[in-house]
N, C-alpha and C positions, 0 to 999 in steps of 0.2 A: 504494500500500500504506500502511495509517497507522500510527501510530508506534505498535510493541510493545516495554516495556521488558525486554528480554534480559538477563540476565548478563552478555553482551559488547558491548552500548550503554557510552557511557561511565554513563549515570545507574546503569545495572544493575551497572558495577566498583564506584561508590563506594556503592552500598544492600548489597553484600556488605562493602567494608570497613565500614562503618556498623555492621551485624551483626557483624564480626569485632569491632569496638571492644568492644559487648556483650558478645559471652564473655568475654575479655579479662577485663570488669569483673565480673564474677564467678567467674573462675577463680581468683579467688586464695585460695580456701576452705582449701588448706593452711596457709596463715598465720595463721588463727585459733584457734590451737591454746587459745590461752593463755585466750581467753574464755570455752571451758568445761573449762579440765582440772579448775579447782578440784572442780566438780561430778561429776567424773567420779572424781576423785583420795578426796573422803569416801565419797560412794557405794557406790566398792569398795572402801574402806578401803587404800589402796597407798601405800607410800611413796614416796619421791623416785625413787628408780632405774629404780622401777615403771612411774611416770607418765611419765617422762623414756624408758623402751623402748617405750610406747604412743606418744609421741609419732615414734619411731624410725618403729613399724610403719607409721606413716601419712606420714611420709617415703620408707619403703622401696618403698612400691607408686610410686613415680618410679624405682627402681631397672626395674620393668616395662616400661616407658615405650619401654623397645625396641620392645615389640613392636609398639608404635604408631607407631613409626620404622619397622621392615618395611611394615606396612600402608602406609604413606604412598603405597610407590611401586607400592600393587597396588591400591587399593580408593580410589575417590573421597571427597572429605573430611564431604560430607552422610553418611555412612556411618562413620567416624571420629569425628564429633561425635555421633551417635546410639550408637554404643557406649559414650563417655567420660558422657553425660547417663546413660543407664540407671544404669550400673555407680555414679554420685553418689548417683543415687536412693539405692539400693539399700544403699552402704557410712553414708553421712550419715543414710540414715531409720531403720536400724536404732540407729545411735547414737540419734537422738532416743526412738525407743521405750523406750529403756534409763535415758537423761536426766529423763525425764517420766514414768516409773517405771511405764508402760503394762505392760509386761514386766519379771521381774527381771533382774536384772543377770547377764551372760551369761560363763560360764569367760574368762579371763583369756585365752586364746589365741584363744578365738573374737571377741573384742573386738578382738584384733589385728587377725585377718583383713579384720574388716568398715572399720578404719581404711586399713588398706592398700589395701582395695576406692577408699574415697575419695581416697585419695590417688594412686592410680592413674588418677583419672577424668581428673582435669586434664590429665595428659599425653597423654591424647587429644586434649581440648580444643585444647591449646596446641599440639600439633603439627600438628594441621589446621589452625591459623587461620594460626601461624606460618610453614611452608611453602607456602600457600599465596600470602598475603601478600608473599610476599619473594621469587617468583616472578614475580607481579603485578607490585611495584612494583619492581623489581631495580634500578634504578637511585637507587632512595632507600632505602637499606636502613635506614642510622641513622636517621632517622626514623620510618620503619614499626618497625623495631622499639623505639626512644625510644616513640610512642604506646602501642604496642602493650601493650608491656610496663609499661607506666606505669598504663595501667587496670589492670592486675593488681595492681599498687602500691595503687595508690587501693582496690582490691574489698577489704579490709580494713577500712578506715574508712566504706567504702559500707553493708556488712552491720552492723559492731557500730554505727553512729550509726544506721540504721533500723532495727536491732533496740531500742534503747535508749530510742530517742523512740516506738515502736510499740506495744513488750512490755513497758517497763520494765527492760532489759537481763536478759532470759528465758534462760538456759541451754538450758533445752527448746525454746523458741520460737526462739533461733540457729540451732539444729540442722535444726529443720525449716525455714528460710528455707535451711541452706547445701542441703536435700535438693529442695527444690521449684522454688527461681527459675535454680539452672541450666538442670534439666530443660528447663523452658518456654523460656528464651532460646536454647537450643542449638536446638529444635523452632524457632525462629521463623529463626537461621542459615542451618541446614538447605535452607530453601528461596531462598536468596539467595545464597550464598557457593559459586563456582566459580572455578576456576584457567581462567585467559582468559590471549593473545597480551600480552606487555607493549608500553608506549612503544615507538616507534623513532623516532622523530624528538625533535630538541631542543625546538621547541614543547611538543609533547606531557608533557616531561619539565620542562617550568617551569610548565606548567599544574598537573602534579600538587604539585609544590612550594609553589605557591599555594593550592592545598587542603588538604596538608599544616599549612599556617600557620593554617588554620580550625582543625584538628583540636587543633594545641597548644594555641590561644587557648580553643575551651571548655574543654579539657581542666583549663588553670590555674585556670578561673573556677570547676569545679568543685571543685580542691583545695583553692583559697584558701576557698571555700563552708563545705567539710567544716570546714578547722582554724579557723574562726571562731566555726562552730556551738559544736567539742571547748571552745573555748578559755574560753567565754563564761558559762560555769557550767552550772549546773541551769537548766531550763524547764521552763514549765508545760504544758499538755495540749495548747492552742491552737498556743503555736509549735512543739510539738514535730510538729503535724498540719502545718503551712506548711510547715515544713522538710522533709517528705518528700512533700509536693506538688512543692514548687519542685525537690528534688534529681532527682526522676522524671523533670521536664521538662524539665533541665539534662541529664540523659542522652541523652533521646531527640533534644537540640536538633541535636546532626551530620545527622539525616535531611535538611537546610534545603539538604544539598549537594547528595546524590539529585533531590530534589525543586526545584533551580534548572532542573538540567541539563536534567529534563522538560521543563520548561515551556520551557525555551529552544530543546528539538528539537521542540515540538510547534509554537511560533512557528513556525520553519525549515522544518515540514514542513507547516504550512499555507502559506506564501508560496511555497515551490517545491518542491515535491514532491518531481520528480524529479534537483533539486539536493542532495536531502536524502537520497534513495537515494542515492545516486554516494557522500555524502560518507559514509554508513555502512558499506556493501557496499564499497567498495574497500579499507581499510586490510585488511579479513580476508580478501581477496585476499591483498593483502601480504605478511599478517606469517605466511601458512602456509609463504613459504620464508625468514623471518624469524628463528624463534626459536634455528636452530642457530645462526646467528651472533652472534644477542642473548644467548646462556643463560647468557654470563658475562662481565662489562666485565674484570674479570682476567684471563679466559683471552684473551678477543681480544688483551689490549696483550702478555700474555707471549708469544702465538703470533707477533704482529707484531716483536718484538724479538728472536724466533728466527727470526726470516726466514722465516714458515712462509707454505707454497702449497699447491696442489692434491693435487702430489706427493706432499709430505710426510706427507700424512694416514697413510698405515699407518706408519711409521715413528713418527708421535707414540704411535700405539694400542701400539709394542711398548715402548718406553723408559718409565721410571718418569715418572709426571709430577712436574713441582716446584711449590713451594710458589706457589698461586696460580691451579692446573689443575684439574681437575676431578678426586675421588681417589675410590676405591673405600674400604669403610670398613674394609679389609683394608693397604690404600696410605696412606690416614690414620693409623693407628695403628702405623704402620713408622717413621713420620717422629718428630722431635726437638720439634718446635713443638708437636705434638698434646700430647704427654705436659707440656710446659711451660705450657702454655694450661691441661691440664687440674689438673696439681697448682695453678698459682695461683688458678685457679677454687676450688679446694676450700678456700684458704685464705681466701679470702673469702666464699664460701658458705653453706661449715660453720660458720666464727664465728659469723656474721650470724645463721643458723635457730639458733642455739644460746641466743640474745638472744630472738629472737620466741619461742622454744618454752619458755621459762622464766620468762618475763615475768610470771608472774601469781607464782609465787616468789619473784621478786627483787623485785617491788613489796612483796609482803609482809614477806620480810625487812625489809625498810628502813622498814616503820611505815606502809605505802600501803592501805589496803583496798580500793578503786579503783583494778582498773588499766589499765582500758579506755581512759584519756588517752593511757597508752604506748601500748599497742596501737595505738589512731589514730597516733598522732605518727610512730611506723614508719612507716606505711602513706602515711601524706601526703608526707612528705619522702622517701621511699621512691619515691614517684611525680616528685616535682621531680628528684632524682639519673637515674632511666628517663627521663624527657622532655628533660630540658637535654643529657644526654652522648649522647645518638642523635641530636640537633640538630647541638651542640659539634664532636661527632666527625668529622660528614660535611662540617661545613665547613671543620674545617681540612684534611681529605682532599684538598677541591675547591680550596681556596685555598693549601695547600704538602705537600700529600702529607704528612702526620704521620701515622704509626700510631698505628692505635685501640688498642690496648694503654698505648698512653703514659698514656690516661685509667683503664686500673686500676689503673697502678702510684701514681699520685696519690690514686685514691679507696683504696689500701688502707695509705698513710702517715696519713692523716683517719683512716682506722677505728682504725689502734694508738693515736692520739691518744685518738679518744673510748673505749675501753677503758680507758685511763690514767686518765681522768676517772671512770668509771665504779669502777675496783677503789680510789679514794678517799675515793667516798662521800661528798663533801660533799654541803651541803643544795643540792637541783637538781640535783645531777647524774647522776640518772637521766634527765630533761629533757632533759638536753646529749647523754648517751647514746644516748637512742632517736632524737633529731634525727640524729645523724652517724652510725648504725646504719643508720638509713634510708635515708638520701641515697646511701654509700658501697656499699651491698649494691643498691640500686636503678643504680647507677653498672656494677658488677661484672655484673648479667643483662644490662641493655639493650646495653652494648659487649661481650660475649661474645659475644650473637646472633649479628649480624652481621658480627665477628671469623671465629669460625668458617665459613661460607658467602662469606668473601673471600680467604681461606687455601688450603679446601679443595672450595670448589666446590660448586652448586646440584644437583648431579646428585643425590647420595645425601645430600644437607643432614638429610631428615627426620631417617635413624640419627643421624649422627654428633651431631645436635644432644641427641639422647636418649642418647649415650652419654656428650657431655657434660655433660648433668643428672644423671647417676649419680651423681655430688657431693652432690646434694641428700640423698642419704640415707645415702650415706657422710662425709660432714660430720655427719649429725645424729647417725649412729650414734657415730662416732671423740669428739667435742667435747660435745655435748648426752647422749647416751643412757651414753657411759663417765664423760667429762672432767667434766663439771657434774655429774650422776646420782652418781658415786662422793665427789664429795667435799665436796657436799652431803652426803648422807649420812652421811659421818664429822665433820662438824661439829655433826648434827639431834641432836635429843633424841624419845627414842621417844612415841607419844599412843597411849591406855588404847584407841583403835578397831585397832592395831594399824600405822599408818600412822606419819610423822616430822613435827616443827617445825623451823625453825632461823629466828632470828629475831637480824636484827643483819650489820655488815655484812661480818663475817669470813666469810659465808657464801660468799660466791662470788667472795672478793677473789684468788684465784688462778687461779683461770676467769678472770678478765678479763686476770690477768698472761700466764699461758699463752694467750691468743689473741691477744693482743698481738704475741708472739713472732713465732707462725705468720703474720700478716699482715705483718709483716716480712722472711719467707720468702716471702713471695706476690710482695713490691713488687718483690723481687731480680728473680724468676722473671720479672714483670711487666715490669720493664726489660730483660731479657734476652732476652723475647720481641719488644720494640717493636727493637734493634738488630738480630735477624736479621729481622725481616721488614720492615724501612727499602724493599728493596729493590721488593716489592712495592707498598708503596703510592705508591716514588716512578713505577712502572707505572701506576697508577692515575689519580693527578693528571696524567703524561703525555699518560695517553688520552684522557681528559676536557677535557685543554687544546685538544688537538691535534681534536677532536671539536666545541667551540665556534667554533674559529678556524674551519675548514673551515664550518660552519654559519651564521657572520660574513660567511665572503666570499661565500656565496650569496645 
């Protein structure tokens, strides 16, 4: 039989995560608020509070994001990604028409909706690649979700530097690259991206590890790319064509994995054919009585330290499970840790989008007319904070059981820092600000992923991870749409179009106090979630010790 690349070959695992990188890198269209609200903000003539609950309503369709957490566990993910791309189209193209003044400007409520449309797309997106992925790779979680989530980081700086170097940094033309290049990359996903048997053997799982290590490395060489380009001034026509030559090709370069692993089963499968069936068709033998034991390295170690057998199986299905089992999202939401994970989530969340979603005001406040620098500068250090603490995290898991929470209660001591800097307003320090905005809010998604699916288990991960994102727009609603929006506003000075100015840096030097506070409420929350759950990760590192050695002596 000759080699057909499957979904469940290994070349066919990593040509879906390949594509899952893709969406990834362009799902992060909700954080580009700030590039066109200006446009949006004269347009309709709206003041602060205005702009600031438009930006809410395209937060709020994350609030939806459930339903794409139901879907997860009924409907396959090429089906999930095809809903989330339509529904971008559809929400982002109509803003464009509106942008580029094809159409007039549409009632203020109907504006919502079509933002909420967008902002709703993504959590589709994100929750087919995410659970997928983390099912796939179960045993590397902080890394799958470190990259994962890191190209979302980066898809900020992706879009406004190729829109900039393209269009001339186009308002209109944003709009219709955030409506058109998801579409297409979710259509190309689509046909690659399936939930497949994970690892089960150690091999297998330091081979992925070692792939892993490709995925970091271009990943940085693309960050490091982007803030060189941001950093380096104005360009002329020429490099700004090179520069989105080469970023294109810096994208697509992860296919190099894919495309090893062929030519190495095509080698195998021409020298021994029928050594090269054996070596495909057995493991999927395998792992079909595999995955109930595989579905979770926490559930196994807590079962093994409950002495658990054959027996005991009905007996676990009646008693509540604990922290570390697989939990309904009924049984999740009973528990003390959920509620703890999710208020300190919202303290660093909601600050964070409260920063990207006002960024084009607070530049201008401060004298900036450019503010597409901050914008990048989130978006890139944004990506190094998603990439280092899903690396960070999982090796000190492997090397002393340290809970992953210990790393948000340190990124959200950095965040009250650069706040502090921020509501003083020296020269730079907005600079300073969006650097440690970045890092620290990129630091808070990528260890909450995989936080939550170690606590609470892979079974119903999709909801409960969209219940945790509910933050996203209760953050932007609570901090950005009241807390920024109102008092902006009572600093502003009214403009003859009917809209507000406020210019100077008393604008929003309480915003930065007050969020300050709250991420000092977070770190508590943060510390207090890593001491009750010490116990589980010291289950983790146990299993995983106890896992190598036995694979040592074989």
């Amino acid at each position: 039989m000759g080699f057909q690349l499957s979904p469940t070959s290994p070349a066919g695992k990593w040509l879906g995560f390949v594509t899952a990188v893709w969406v990834q890198a362009i799902s992060g269209n909700n954080y580009t608020f700030s590039n066109y609200s200006d446009a949006l903000k004269s347009l309709m003539d709206l003041t602060q509070l205005q702009l600031n609950n438009l930006s809410v309503a395209k937060d709020v369709g994350k609030a939806f994001g459930l339903l794409a957490g139901f879907a997860s566990d009924k409907l396959p993910p090429p089906v999930i990604l095809l809903i989330g791309a339509i529904e971008g189209f559809i929400g982002y193209g109509v803003q464009w028409l509106v942008v580029s003044q094809r159409i007039k400007p549409l009632a203020y409520w109907q504006m919502c909706i079509f933002l909420c449309m967008g902002g709703n797309s993504t959590t589709w997106m994100n929750t087919a690649i995410l659970v997928t992925c983390i099912r796939n790779f179960r045993k590397n979680r902080g890394p799958v979700a470190g990259i994962l989530k890191g190209y979302v980081g980066l898809s900020t700086a992706i879009f406004t530097d190729l829109c900039t170097s393209l269009f001339s940094d186009s308002a209109s033309s944003f709009l219709l690259m955030l409506a058109v290049i998801p579409l297409v990359v979710c259509l190309t996903a689509i046909l690659c991206l399936r939930e497949i048997p994970p690892s089960s053997t150690a091999g297998e799982e330091k081979e992925e590890s070692r792939y892993f290590g490709i995925f970091n490395g271009v990943a940085v060489v693309i960050a490091v790319y982007l803030l060189a380009y941001d950093v380096s001034g104005t360009h002329g026509t020429v490099v700004e064509l090179v520069f989105s030559v080469v970023l294109l090709i810096l994208l697509a370069s992860p296919l190099l994995v894919p495309l090893y692993l062929t030519v190495q089963n095509l080698i195998r499968s021409n020298s021994n054919k029928e050594d090269t069936e054996g070596h495909v068709t057995e493991p999927l033998l395998v792992e079909e009585t595999v995955p109930e034991k595989a579905e979770e390295t926490v559930t196994a170690a807590v079962a093994a330290a409950n002495g658990g057998e054959e027996g005991d199986e009905v007996e676990v299905e009646r008693r509540r499970p604990v922290i570390g089992e697989d939990h309904t999202i009924v049984e999740a939401l009973r528990t003390i840790d959920f509620w703890i994970l999710f208020v300190s989530f919202l303290c660093g969340v909601g600050t964070g989008l409260t920063v990207m979603n006002n960024m084009g005001q607070m530049g201008l406040a401060l004298g900036y007319v450019d503010v597409s620098m901050f914008v990048s500068l989130i978006s890139i250090f944004g990506f190094f904070g998603r990439i280092l603490s899903g690396t960070v995290s999982e090796y000190f898991i492997k090397k002393a059981g340290t809970p992953r929470p210990v790393w948000n209660a340190a990124s959200q001591i950095l965040m009250t820092v650069g706040y502090i800097v921020m509501a003083m307003a020296m020269p730079g320090s907005l600079y300073i600000g969006s650097i440690v905005v970045g890092i620290c809010y990129g630091v808070r998604i990528a260890v909450s992923v995989p936080t939550a699916s170690e606590l609470f288990g892979l079974k119903y991960y999709g909801l409960i991870y969209n219940i945790l994102i509910l933050n996203l727009p209760l953050g932007s609603f609570l901090f950005s749409g009241l807390l920024a929006g109102f008092l902006y506003d009572a600093q502003a000075t009214s403009t003859s179009g009917g809209g507000n100015t406020c210019v100077g840096a008393h604008c929003y030097r309480l915003v930065f106090v007050i969020m300050a506070v709250a991420c000092i409420v977070g770190f508590g929350l943060d510390v207090l979630l890593a001491i009750r759950t010490k116990t589980v990760y010291s289950k983790i590192y146990a299993s995983r010790k106890s896992k190598k050695s036995t694979s040592n002596g074989h």
